[in-house]
Biopython code that builds the backbone (N, CA, C, O; Angstrom):
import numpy as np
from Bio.PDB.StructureBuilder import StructureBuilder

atoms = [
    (1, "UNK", "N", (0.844, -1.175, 0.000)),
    (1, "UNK", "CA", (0.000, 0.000, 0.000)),
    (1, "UNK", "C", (0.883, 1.230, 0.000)),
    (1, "UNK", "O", (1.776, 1.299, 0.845)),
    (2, "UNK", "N", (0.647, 2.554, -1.189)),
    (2, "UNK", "CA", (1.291, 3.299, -0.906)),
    (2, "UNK", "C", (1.151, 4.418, 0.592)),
    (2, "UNK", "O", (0.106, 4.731, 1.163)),
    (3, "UNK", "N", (2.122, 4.710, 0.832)),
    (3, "UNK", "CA", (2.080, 5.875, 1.947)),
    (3, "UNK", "C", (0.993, 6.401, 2.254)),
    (3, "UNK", "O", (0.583, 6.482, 3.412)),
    (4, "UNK", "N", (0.324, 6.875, 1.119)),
    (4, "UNK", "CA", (-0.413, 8.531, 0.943)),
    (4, "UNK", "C", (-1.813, 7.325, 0.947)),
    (4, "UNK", "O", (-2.997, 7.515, 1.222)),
    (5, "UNK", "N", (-1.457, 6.708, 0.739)),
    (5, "UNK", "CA", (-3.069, 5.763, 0.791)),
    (5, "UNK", "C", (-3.863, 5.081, 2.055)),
    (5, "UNK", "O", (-3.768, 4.024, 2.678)),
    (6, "UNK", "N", (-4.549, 6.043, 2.093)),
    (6, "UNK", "CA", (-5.620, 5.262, 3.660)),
    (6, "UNK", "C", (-6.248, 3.883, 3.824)),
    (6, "UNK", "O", (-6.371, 3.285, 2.755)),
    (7, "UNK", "N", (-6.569, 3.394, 4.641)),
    (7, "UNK", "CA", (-7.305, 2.010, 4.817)),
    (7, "UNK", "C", (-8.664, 2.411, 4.071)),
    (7, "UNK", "O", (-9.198, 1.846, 3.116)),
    (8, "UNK", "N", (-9.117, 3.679, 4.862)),
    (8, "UNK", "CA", (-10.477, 3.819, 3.566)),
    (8, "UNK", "C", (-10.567, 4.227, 2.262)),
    (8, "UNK", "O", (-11.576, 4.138, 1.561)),
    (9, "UNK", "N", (-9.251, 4.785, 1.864)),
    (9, "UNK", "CA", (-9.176, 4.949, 0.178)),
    (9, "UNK", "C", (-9.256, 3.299, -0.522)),
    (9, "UNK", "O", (-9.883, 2.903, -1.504)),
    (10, "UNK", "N", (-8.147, 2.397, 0.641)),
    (10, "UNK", "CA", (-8.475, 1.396, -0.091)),
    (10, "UNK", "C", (-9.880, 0.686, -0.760)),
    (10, "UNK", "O", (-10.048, 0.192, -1.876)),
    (11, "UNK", "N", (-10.814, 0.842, 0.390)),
    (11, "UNK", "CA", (-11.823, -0.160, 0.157)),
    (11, "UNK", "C", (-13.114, 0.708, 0.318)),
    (11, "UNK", "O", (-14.193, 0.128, 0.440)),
    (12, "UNK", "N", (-13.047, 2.125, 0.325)),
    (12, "UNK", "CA", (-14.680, 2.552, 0.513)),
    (12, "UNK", "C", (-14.814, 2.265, -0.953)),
    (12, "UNK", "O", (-14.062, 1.812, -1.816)),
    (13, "UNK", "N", (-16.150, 2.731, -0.910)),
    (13, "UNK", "CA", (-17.204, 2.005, -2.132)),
    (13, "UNK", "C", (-17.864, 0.700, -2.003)),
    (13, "UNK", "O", (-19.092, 0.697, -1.906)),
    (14, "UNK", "N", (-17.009, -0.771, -1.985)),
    (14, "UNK", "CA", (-17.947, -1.682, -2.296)),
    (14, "UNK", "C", (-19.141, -2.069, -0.878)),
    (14, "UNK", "O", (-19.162, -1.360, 0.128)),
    (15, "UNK", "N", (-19.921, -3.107, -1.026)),
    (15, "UNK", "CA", (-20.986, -3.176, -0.314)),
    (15, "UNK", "C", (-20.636, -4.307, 0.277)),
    (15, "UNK", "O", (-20.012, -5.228, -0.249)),
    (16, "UNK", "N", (-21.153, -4.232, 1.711)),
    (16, "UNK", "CA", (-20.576, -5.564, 2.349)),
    (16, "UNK", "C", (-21.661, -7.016, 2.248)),
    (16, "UNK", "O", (-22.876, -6.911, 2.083)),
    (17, "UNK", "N", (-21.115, -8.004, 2.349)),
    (17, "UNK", "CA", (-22.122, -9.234, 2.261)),
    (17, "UNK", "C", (-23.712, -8.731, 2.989)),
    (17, "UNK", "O", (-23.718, -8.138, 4.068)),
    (18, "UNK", "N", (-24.856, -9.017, 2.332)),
    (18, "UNK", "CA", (-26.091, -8.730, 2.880)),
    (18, "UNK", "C", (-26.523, -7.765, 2.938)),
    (18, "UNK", "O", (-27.691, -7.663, 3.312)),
    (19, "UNK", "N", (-25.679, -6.493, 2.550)),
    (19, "UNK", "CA", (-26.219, -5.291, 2.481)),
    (19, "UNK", "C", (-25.894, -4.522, 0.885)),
    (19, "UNK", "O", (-25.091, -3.616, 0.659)),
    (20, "UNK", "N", (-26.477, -4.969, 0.267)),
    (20, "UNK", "CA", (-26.184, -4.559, -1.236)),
    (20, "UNK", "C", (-26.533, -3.125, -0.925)),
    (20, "UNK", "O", (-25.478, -2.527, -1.134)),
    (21, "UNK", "N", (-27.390, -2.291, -0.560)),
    (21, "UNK", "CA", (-27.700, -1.027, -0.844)),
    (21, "UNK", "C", (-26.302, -0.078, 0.277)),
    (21, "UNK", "O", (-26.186, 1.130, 0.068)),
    (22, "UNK", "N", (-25.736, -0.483, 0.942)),
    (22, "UNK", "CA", (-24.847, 0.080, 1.907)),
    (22, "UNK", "C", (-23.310, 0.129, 1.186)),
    (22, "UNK", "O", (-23.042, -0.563, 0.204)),
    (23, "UNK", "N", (-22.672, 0.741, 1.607)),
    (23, "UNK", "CA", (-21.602, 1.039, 0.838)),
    (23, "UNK", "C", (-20.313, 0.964, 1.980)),
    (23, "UNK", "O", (-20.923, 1.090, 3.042)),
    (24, "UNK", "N", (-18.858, 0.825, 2.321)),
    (24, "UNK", "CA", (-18.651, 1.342, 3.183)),
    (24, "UNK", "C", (-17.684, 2.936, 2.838)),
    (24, "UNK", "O", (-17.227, 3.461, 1.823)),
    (25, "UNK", "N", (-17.727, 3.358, 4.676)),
    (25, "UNK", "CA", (-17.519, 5.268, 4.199)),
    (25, "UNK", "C", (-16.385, 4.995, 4.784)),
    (25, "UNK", "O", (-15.556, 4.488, 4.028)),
    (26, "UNK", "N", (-16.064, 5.150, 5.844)),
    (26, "UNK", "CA", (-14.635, 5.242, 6.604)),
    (26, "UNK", "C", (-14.301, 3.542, 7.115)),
    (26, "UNK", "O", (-14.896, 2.468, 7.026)),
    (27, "UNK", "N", (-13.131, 3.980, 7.625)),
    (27, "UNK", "CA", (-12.070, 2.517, 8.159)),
    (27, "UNK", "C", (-11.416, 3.312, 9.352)),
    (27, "UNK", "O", (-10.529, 4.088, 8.998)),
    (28, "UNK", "N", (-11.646, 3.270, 10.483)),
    (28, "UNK", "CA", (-10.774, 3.758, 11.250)),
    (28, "UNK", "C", (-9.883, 2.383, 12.034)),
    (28, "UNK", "O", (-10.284, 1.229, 11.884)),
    (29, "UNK", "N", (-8.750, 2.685, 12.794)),
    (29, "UNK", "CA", (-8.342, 1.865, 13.792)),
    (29, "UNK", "C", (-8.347, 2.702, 15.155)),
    (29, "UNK", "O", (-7.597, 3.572, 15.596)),
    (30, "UNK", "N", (-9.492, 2.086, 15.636)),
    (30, "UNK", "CA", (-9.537, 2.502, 17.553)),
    (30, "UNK", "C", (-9.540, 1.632, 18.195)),
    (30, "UNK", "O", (-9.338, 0.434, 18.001)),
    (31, "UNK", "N", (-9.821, 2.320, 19.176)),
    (31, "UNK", "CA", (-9.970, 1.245, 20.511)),
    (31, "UNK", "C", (-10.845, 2.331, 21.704)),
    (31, "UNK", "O", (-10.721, 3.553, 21.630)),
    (32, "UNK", "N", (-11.319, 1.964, 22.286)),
    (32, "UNK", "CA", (-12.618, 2.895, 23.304)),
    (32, "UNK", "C", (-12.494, 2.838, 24.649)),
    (32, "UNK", "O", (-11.411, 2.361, 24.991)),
    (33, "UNK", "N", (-13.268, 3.176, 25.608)),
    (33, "UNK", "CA", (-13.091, 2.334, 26.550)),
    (33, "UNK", "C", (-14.388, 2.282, 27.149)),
    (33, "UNK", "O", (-14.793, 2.825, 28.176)),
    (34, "UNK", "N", (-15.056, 1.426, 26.213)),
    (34, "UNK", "CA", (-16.684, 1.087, 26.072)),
    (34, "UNK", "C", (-16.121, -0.392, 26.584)),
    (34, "UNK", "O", (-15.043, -0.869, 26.231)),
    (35, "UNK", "N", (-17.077, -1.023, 27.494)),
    (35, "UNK", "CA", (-16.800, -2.122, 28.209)),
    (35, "UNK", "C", (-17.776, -2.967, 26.757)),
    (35, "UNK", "O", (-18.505, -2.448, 25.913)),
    (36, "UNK", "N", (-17.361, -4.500, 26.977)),
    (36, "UNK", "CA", (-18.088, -5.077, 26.068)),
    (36, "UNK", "C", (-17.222, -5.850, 25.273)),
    (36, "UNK", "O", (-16.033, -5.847, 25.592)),
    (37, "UNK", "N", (-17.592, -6.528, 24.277)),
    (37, "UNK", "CA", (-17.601, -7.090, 22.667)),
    (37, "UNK", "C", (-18.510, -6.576, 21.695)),
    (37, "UNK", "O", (-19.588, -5.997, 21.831)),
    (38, "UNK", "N", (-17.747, -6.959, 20.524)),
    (38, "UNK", "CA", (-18.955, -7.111, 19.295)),
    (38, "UNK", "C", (-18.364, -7.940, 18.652)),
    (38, "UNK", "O", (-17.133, -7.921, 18.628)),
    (39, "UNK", "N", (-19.160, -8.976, 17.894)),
    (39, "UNK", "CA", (-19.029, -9.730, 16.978)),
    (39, "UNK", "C", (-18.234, -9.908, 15.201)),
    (39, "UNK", "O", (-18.871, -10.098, 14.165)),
    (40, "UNK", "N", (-16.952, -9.793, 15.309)),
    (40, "UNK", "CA", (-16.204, -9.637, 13.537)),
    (40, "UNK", "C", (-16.895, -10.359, 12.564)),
    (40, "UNK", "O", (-16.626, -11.545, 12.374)),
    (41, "UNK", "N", (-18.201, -9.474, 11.596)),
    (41, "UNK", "CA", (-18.401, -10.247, 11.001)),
    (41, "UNK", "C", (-17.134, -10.944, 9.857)),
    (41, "UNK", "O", (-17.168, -11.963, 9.168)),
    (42, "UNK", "N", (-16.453, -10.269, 9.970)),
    (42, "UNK", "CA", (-15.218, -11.031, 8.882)),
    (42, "UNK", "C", (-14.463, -12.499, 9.543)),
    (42, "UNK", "O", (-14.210, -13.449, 8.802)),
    (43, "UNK", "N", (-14.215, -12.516, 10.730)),
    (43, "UNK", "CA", (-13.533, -13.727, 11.454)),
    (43, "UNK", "C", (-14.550, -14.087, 12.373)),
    (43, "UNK", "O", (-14.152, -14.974, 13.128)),
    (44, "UNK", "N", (-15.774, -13.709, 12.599)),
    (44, "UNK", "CA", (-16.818, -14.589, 13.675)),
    (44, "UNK", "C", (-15.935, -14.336, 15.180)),
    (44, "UNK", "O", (-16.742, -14.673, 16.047)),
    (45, "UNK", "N", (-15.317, -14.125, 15.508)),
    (45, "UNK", "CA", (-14.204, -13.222, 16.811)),
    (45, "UNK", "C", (-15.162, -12.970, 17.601)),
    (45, "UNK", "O", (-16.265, -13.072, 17.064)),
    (46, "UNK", "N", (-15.167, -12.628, 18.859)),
    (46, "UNK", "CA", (-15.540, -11.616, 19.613)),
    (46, "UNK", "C", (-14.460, -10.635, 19.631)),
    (46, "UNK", "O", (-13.313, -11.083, 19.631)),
    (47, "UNK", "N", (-14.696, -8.937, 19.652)),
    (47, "UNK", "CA", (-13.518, -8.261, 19.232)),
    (47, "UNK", "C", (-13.913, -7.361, 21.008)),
    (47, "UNK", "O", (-15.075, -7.008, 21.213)),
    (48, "UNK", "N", (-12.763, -7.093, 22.156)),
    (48, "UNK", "CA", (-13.096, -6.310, 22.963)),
    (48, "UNK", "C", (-13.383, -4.956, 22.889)),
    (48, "UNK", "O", (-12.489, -4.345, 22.303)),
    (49, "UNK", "N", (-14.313, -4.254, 23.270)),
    (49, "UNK", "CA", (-14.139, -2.645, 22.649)),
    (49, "UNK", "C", (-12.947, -1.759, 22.974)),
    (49, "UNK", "O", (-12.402, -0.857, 22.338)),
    (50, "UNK", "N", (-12.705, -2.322, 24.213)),
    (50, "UNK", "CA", (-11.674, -1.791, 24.823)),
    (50, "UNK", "C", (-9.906, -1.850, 24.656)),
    (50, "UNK", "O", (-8.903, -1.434, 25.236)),
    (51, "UNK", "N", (-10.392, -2.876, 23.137)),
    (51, "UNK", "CA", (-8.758, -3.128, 22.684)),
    (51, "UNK", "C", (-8.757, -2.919, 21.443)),
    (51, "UNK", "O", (-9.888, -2.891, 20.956)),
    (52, "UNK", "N", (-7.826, -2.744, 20.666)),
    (52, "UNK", "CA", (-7.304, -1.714, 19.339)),
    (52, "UNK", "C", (-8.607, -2.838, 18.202)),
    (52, "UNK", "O", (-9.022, -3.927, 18.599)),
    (53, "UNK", "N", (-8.956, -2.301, 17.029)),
    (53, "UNK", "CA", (-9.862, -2.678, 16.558)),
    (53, "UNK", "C", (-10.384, -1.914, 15.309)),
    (53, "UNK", "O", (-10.534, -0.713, 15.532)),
    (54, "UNK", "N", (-10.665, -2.272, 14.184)),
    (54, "UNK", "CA", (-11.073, -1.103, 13.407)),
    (54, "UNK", "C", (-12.252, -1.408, 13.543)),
    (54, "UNK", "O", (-12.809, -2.495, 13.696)),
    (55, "UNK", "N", (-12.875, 0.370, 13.433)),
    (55, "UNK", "CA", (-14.613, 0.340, 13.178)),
    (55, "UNK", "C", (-14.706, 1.034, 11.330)),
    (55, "UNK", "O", (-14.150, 1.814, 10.556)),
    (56, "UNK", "N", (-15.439, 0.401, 11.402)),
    (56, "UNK", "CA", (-15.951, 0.270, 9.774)),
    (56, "UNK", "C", (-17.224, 1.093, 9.732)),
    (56, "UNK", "O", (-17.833, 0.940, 10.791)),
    (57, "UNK", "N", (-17.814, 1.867, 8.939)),
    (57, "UNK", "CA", (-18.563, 3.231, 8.619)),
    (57, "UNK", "C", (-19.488, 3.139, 7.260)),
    (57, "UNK", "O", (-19.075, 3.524, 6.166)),
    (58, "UNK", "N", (-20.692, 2.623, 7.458)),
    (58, "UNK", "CA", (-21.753, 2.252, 6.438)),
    (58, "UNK", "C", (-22.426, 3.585, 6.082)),
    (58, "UNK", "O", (-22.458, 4.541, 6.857)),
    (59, "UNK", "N", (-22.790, 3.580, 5.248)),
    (59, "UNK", "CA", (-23.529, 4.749, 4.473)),
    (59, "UNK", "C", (-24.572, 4.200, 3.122)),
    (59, "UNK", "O", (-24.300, 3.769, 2.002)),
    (60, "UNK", "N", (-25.744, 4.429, 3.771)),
    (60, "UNK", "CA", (-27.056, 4.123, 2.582)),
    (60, "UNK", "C", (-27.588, 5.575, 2.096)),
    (60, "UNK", "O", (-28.125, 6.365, 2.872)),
    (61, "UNK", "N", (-27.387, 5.816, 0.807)),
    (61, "UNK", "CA", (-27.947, 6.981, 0.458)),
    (61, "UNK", "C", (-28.976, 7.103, 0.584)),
    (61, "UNK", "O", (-29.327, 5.923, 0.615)),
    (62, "UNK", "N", (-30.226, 7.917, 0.743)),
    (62, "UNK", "CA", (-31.498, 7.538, 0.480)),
    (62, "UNK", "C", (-31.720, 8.596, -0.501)),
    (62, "UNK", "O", (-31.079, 9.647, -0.543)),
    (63, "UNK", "N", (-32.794, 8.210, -1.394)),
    (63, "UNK", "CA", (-33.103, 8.756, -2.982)),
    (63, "UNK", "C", (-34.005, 10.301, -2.340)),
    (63, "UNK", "O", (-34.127, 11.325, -3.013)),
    (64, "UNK", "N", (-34.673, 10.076, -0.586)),
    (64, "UNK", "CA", (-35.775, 10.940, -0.838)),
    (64, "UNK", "C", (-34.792, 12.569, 0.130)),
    (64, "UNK", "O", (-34.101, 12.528, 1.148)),
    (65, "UNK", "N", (-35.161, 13.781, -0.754)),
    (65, "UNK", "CA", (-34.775, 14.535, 0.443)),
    (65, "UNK", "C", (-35.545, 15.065, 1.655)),
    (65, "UNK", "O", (-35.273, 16.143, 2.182)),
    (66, "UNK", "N", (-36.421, 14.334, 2.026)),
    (66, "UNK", "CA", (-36.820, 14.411, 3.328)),
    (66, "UNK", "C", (-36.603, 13.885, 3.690)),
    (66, "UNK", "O", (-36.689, 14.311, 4.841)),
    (67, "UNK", "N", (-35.890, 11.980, 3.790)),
    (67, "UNK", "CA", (-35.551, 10.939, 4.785)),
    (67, "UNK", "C", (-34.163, 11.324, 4.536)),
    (67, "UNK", "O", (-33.791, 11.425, 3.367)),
    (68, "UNK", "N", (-33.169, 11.602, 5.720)),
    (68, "UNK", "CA", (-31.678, 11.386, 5.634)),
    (68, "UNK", "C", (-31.355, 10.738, 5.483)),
    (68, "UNK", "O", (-32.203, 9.887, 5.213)),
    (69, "UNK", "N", (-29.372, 10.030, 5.407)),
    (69, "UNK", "CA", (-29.146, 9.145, 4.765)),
    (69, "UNK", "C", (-29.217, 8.543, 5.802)),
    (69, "UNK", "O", (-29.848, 9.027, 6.742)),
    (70, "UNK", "N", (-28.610, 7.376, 5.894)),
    (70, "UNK", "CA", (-28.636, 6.234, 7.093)),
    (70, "UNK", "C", (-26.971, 5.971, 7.034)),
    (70, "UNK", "O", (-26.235, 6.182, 6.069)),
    (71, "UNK", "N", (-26.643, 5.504, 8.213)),
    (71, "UNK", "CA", (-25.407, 5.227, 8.700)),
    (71, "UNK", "C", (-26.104, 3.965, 9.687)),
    (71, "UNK", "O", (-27.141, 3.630, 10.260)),
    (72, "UNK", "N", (-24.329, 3.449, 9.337)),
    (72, "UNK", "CA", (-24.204, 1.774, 10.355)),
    (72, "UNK", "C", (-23.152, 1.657, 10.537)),
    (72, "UNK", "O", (-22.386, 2.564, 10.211)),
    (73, "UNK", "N", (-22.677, 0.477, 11.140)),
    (73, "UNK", "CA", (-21.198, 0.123, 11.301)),
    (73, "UNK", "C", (-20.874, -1.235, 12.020)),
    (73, "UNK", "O", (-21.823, -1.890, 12.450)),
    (74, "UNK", "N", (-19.396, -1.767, 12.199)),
    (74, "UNK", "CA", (-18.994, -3.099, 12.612)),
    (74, "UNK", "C", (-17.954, -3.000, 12.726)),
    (74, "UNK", "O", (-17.266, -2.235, 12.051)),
    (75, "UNK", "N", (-17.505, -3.801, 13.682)),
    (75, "UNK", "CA", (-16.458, -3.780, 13.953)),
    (75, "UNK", "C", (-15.433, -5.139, 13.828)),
    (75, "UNK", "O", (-15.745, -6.245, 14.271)),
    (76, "UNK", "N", (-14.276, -4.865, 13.206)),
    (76, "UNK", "CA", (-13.820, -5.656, 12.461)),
    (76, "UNK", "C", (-12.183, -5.800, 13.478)),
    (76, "UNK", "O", (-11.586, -4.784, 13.831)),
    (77, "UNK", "N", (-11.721, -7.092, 13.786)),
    (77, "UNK", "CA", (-10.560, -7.413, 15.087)),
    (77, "UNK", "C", (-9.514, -6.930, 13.884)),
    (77, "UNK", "O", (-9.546, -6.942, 12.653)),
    (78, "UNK", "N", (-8.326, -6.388, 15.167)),
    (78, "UNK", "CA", (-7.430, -6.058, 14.667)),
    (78, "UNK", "C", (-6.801, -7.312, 14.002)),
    (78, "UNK", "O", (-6.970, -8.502, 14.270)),
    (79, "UNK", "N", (-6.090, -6.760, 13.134)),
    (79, "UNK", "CA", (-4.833, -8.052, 12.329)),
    (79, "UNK", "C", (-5.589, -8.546, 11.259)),
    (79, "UNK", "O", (-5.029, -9.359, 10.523)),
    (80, "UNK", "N", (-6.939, -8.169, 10.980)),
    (80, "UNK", "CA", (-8.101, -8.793, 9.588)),
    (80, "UNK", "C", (-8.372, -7.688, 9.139)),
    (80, "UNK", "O", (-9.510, -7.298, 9.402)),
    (81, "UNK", "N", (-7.554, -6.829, 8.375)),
    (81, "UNK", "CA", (-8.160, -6.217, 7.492)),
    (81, "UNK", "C", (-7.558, -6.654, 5.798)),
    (81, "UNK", "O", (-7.965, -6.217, 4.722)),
    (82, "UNK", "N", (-6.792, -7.360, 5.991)),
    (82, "UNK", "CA", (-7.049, -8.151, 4.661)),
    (82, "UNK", "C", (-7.692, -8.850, 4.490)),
    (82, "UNK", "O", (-7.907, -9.194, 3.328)),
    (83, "UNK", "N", (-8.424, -9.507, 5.673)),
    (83, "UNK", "CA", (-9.450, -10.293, 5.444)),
    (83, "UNK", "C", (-11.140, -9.554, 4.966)),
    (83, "UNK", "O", (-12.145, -9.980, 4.398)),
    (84, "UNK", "N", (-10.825, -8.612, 5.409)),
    (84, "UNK", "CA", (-12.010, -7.476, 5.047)),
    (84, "UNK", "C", (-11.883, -6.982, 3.671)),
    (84, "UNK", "O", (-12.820, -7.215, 2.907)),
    (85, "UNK", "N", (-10.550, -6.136, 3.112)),
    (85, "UNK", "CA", (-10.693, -6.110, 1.579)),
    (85, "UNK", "C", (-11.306, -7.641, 1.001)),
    (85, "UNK", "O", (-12.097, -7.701, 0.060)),
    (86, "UNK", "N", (-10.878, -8.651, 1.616)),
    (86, "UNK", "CA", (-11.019, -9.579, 0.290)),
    (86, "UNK", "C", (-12.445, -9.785, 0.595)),
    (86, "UNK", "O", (-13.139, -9.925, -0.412)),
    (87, "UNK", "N", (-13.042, -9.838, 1.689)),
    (87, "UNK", "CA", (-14.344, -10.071, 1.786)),
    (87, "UNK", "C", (-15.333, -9.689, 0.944)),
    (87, "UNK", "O", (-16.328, -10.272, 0.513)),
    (88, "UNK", "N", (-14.670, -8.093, 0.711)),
    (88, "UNK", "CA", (-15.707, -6.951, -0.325)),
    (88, "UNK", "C", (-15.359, -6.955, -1.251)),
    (88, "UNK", "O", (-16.278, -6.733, -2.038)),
    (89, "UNK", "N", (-13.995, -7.163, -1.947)),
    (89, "UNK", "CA", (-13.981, -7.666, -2.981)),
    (89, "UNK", "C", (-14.373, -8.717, -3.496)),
    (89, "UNK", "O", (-14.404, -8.854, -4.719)),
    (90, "UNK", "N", (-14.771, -9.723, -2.590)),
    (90, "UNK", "CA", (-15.239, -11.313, -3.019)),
    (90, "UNK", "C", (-16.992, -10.741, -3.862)),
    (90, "UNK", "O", (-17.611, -11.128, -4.854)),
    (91, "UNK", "N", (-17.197, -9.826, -2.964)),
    (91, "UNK", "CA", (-18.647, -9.666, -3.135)),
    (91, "UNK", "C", (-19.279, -8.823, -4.300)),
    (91, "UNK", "O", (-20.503, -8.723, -4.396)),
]
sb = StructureBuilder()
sb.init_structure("model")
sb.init_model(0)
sb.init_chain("A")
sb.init_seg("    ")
for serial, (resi, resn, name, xyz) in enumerate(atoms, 1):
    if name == "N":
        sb.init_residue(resn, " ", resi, " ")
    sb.init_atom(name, np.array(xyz, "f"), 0.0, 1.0, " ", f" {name:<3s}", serial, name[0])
structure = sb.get_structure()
């Protein structure tokens, strides 16, 4: 990957498994200190919130301008984000 190139330059645009109308927007790598898990849909993981982790940034346009757009997100364990490009590229 070059330098100047972000995790989300890499892969925003395509749509993740099951959500054809969703796109993804950002890729960050955090970590919180929100007590808990969530579930990687890419490795099936439990990912801690409280430990390094990227959150992933959904965006559904909507056609009408009175309904805003919609936003979502998931969180994806650190060390799989090649497993995440290939996921969306698989798709």
């Amino acid at each position: 990957m070059p330098e100047t190139e972000s995790r989300t330059q890499r892969i925003r645009g395509p749509s993740p498994p099951n959500r054809p109308d969703w796109a993804v927007s950002t890729v960050c790598r955090c970590g919180t200190n929100l007590d808990g898990t969530a579930i990687c849909p890419v490795t099936g993981a439990d990912v801690a919130l409280d430990e390094v982790h990227f959150y992933v940034t959904l965006h559904n346009e909507t056609i009408s301008a009175v309904q805003p757009d919609e936003f979502d997100h998931f969180v994806v364990a650190d060390g799989a984000f090649g497993e995440l490009e290939q996921l969306l590229e698989d798709e």
